[in-house]
C-alpha positions in Angstrom: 91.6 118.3 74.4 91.4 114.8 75.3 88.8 114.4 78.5 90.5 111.7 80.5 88.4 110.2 84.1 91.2 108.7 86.2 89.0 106.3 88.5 89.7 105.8 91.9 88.8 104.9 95.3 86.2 102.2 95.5 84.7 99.7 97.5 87.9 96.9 98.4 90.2 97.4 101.0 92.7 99.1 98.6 90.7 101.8 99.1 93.6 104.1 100.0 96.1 103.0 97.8 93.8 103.4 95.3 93.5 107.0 96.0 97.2 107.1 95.6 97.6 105.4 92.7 95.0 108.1 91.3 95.9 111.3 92.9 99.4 110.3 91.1 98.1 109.9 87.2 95.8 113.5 87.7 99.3 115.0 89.2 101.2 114.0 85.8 98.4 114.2 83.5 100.1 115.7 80.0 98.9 118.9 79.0 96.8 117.1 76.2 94.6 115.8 78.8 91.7 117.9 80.5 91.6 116.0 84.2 88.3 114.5 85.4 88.5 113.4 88.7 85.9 109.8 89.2 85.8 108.9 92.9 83.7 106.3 94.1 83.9 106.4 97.9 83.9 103.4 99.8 80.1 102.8 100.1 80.0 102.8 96.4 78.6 106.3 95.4 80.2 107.4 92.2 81.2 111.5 92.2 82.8 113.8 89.4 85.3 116.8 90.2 83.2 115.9 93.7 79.8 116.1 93.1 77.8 112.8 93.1 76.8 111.5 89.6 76.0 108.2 88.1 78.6 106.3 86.1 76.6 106.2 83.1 76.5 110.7 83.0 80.4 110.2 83.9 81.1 108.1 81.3 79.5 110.3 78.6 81.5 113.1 79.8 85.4 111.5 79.1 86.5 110.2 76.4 88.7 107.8 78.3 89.5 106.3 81.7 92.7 105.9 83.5 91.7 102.8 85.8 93.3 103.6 88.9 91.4 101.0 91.2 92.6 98.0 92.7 91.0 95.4 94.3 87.8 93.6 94.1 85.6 95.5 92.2 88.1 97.6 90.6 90.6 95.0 89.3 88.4 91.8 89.7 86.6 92.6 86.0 83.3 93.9 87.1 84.5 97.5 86.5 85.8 96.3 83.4 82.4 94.6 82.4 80.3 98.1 83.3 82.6 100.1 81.2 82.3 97.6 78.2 78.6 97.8 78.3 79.1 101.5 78.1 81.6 101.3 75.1 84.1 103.3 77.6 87.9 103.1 76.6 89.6 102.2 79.9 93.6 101.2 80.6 94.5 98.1 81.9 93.3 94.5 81.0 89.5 93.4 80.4 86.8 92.1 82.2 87.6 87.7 82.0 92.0 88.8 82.2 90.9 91.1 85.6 88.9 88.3 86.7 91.7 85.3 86.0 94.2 87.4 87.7 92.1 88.2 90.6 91.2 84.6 91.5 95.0 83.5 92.2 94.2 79.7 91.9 92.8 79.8 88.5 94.8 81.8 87.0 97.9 79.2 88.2 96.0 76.2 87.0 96.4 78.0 83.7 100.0 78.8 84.4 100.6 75.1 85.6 99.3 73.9 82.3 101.4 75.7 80.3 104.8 74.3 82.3 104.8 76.8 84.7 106.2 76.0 88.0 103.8 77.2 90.8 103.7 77.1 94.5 101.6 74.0 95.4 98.3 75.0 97.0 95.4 73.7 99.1 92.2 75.7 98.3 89.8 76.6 101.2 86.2 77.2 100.0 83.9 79.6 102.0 81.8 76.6 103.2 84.5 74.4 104.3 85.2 74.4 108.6 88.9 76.6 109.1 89.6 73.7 111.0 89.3 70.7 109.0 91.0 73.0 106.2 93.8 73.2 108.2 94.2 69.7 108.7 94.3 68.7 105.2 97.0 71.8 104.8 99.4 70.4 107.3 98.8 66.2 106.0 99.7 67.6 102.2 102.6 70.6 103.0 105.3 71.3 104.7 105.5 73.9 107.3 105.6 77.1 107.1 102.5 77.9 105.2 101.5 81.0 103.3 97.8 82.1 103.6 96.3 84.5 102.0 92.6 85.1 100.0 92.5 84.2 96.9 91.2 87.5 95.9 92.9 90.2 97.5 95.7 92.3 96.2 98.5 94.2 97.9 99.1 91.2 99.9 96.3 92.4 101.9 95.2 89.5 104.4 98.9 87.8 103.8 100.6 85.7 106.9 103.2 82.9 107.2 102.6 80.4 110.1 104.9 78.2 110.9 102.5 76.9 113.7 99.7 73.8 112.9 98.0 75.2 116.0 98.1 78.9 114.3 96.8 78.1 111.0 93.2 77.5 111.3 93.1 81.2 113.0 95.0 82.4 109.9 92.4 80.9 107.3 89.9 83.1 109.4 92.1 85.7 109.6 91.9 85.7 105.8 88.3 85.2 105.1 88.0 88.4 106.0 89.0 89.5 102.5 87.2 87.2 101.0 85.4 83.7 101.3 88.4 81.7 99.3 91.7 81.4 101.0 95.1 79.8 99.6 97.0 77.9 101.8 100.9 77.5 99.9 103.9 75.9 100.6 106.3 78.7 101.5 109.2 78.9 98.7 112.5 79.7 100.1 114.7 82.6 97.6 114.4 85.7 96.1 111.5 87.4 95.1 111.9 89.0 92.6 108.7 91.2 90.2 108.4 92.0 86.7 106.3 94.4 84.4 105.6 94.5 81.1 104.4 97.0 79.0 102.7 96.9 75.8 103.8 97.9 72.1 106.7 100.0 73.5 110.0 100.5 72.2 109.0 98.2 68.5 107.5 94.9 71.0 104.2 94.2 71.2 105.4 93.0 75.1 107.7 94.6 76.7 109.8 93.2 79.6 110.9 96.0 82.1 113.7 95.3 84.5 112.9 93.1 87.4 113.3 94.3 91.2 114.2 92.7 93.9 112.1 93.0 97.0 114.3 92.2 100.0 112.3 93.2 103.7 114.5 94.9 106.6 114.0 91.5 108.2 114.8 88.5 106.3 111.9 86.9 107.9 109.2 89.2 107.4 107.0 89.0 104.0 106.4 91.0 101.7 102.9 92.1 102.8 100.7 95.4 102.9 102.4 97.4 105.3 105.9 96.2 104.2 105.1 97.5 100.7 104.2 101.1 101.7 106.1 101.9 105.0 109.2 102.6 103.0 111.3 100.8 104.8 111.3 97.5 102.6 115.0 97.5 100.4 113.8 97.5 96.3 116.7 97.0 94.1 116.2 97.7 90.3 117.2 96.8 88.3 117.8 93.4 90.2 121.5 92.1 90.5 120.6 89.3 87.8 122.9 86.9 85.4 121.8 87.0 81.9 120.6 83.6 81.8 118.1 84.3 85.0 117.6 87.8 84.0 116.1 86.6 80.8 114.1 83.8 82.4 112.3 86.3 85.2 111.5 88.5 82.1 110.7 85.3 79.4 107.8 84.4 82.6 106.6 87.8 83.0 105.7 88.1 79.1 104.1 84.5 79.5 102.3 84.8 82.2 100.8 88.3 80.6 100.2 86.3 77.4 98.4 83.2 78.9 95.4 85.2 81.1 95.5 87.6 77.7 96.2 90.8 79.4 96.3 94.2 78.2 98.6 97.2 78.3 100.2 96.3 81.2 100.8 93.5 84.2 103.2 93.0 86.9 104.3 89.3 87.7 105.6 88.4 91.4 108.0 85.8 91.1 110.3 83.5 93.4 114.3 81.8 92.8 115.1 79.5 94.9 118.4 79.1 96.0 118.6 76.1 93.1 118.2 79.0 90.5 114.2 77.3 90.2 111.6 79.8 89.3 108.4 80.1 90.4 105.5 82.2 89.7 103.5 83.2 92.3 100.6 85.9 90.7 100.3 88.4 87.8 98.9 91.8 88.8 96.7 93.5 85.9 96.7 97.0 87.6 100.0 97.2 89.3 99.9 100.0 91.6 101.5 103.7 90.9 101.8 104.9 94.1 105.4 106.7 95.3 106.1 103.8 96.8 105.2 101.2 93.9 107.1 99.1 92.2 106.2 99.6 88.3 107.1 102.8 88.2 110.7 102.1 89.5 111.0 100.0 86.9 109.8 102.4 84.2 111.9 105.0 85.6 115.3 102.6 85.5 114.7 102.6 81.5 114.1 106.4 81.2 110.3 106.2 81.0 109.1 109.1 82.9 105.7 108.8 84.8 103.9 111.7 82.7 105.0 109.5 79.5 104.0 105.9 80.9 100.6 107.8 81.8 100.4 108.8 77.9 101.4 105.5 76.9 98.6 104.0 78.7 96.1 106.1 77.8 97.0 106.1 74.1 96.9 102.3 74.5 93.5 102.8 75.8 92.5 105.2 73.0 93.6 103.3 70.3 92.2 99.8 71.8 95.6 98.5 70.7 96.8 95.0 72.4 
């Protein structure tokens, strides 16, 4: 029987979906797999079916690990880079993809080089006044602005001001979550996300069907309580025409191609009204919560969760990309 550590939990303020995520993959675990359960609270002590252990006598006792962090730490790469130095099979991407990904404004330098269109951006360093940031945000972008960290996920830390006065608060507001914040130009349309999954179905990427993420109120963003009160309207598969259904996917494979990801990614997107697409991030461990939005689209092609949870792990095992 194959020993498989689902990781979760951790030290970001994803803490809880992480727990999600996790408690998820152990509930539909195939019956190949023994379950061993890797918390690692928020203070950072690792534990094993609940008793405290070191990673390194964890790792020796799996075989392979279902990475069901997110966040820094978990999704950022330095997970990644422990278990490499232990020779552990994990799923998801690797240590410099988790990092790209994580860091929002170098990943979409790569993205811009390669013709991608992405939202433009005014970086805020940990060492620059919230202040004067905020004045060189509203001399090069329009109102509203979108701030957010630069590495947070789950659109943790996530506001739109439409306010000069309101945005130097905001870029605090953010640092919270970390010391470099994006401030965006806001792009009007549809958002609209997109997974792909690896050597499924005879391609080596996989384009699942896009949702559309539309809030109770047109106004509000997509942030972390809109994604996990329930009450935010997900369409899939999105109400698409060919030609724009095959651009969102045609970007999602990109965008998981460029940072070199692994298994599996999730890329947010925006149309504008003008049928323009923009790409606003690529997640490397999109979340598999009852309330997430990769499994939806799995499930819209017939892909169970017990069999995407094989997939992965078989991915993993096999050290196939």
């Amino acid at each position: 029987m194959i020993r498989a550590g689902v990781l979760r939990g951790g030290p970001s303020s994803e803490y809880h979906v992480s727990l999600e995520t996790g408690k998820m993959v152990l509930a539909n675990l195939p019956l190949r797999y023994r379950p061993v359960d890797i918390l690692i609270s928020r203070n950072g002590a690792w534990h094993e079916n609940g008793l405290p252990k070191t990673p390194e006598k964890i790792f020796r006792s799996v075989d392979v690990v279902f990475n069901a962090l997110h966040g820094q730490f978990g999704e950022d790469g330095t997970v990644q880079a422990l278990m490499d130095r232990h020779h552990v099979r994990y799923t998801g991407s690797g240590r410099v993809p988790s990092a790209l990904a994580m860091q929002k404004h170098l990943a979409r330098e790569r993205f811009a080089k390669a013709g991608i269109a992405v939202p433009r951006t005014i970086v805020v360093h940990g060492n620059e006044n919230a202040e004067e940031a905020a004045r060189r945000a509203v001399r090069s972008l329009h109102p509203p602005w979108i701030v957010k960290p630069a590495a947070a996920g789950s659109s943790v830390g996530l506001a739109k001001i439409g306010m000069p006065s309101a945005l130097a608060n905001a870029i605090a507001t953010a640092r919270e979550h970390g010391s470099i914040v994006l401030v965006e130009e806001y792009i009007r349309g549809r958002e609209l996300t997109c997974g792909v999954l690896e050597q499924f179905r005879n391609e080596r990427h996989y384009a699942l069907p896009a949702v559309e993420i539309v809030p109770k109120n047109p106004e509000r963003l997509f942030d972390f309580s809109a994604k996990y009160d329930g009450k935010t309207r997900e369409i899939c598969p999105a109400a698409l025409d060919p030609r724009t259904k095959t651009a969102v996917a045609a970007l999602a494979k990109k965008a998981h191609e460029l940072l070199g990801c692994r298994a599996y990614s999730r890329s947010d997107t925006m149309l504008t009204p003008a049928g323009k697409l923009y790409l606003l991030e690529i997640n490397t461990l999109p979340g598999l919560t009852g309330e997430s939005l990769f499994p939806k689209e799995t499930t819209a092609i017939g892909l169970s969760f017990p069999k995407l949870v094989d997939h992965l792990l078989q991915l993993a095992l096999l050290g196939v990309s």
